[in-house]
C-alpha positions in Angstrom: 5.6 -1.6 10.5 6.5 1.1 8.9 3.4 0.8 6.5 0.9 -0.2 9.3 1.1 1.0 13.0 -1.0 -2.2 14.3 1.1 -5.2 15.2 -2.6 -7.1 15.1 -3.2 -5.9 11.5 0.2 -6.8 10.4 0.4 -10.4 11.7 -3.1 -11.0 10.0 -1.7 -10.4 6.6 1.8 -10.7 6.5 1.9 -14.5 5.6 -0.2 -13.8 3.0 -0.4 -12.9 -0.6 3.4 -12.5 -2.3 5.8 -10.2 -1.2 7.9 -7.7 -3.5 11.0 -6.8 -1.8 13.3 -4.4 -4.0 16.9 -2.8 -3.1 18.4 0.6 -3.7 20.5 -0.7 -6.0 21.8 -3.5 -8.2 25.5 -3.9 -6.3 23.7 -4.5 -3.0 21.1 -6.9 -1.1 20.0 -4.3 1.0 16.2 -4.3 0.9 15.0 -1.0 0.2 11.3 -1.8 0.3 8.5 -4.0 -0.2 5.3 -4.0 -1.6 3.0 -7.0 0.3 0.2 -8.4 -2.8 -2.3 -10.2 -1.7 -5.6 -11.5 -3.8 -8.7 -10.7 -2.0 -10.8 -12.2 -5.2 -11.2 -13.4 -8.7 -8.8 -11.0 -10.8 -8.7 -8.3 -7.7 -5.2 -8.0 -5.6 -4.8 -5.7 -2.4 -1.6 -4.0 -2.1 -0.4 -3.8 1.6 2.3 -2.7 3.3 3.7 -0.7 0.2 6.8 1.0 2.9 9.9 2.5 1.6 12.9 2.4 4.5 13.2 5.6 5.8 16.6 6.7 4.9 16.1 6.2 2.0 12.4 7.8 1.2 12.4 10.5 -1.4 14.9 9.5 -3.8 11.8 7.6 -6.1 12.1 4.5 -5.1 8.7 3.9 -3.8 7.2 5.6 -7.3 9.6 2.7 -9.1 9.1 0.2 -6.9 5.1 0.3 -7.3 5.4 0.6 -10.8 7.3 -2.7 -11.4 4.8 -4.1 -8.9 1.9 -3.2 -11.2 3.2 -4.6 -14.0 3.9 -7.3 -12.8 0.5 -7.7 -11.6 -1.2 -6.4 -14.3 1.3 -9.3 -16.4 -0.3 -11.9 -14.6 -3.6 -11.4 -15.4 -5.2 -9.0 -12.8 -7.9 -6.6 -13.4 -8.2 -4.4 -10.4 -5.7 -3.6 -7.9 -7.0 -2.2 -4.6 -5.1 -0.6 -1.4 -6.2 1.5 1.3 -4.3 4.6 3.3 -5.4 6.4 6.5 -7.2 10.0 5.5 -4.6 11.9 6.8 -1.7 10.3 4.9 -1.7 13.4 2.6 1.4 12.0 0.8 0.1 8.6 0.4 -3.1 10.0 -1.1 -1.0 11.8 -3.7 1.3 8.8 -4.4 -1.5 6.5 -5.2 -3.4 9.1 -7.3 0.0 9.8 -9.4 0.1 6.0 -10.0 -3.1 5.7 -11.7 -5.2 5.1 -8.6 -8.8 6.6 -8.1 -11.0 7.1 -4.7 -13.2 4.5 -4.4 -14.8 4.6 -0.4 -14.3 5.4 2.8 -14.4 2.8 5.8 -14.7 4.8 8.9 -13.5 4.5 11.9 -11.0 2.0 10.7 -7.7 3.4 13.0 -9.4 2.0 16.3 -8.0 0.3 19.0 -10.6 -2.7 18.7 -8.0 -3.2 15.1 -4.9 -2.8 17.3 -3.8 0.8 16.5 -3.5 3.3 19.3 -6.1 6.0 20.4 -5.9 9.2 18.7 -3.2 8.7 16.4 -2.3 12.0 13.8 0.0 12.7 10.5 0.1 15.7 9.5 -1.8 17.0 12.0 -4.8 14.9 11.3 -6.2 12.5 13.4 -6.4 9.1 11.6 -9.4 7.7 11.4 -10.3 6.6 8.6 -9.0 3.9 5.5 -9.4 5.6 2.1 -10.0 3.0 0.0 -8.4 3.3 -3.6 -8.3 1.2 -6.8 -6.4 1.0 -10.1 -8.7 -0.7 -12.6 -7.1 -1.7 -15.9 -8.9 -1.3 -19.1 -10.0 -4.5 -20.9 -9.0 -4.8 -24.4 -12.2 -4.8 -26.8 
């Protein structure tokens, strides 16, 4: 939940795909965060619920946790990694971009109740509304 506010949107995916789960460090099994990968087609996986516990945010875990992720996506033969963030999850924006990612589309209207997340919901002092659709496409070799 800490990666998506709907209850609806979580129990839709959360059986899905393969889920990284990572700890803050080698001497315990405390799980630090996930990264939920699901493929949504040929050679393309969605990263969802990418969520670092909050206690521990800001000590680069997410950043290293993501980047083992890729790899090991990118090992197993993907080509195109997608995952989308609400427009005013200024942070997430940036996180994404620093990992390679690049702005792809906009769905609008995405954060509506009809999807389970409550009415007028902000971060950063922007109301979410809309998914901001990013991908990471990896070069093929020629």
């Amino acid at each position: 939940m800490l990666a998506d506010e709907s209850v609806e949107q979580v129990r839709s995916y959360m059986q899905s795909g393969e889920l990284y789960a990572y700890s803050a460090s080698a001497d315990t099994d405390q799980v630090a965060g996930v990264v939920l990968a699901i493929p949504v087609e040929q050679d393309t996986v969605e990263l969802k619920a990418v969520a670092v516990d909050r206690q521990l945010q800001g000590r680069g875990i997410g950043k290293l946790m993501l980047q083992r992720v890729l790899e090991d996506i990118r090992a197993s033969g993907v080509k195109r990694v997608l995952v989308g963030t609400a427009n005013a999850g200024i942070g997430q924006l940036a996180f994404y971009q620093k990992a390679g990612f690049r702005l792809l589309r906009i769905e609008r209207d995405f954060f509506s109740p009809e999807r389970g997340y409550p009415e007028n919901m902000e971060d950063n002092g922007i109301r979410l509304r809309d998914m901001v659709w990013m991908d990471l496409v990896y070069p093929t070799a020629t």
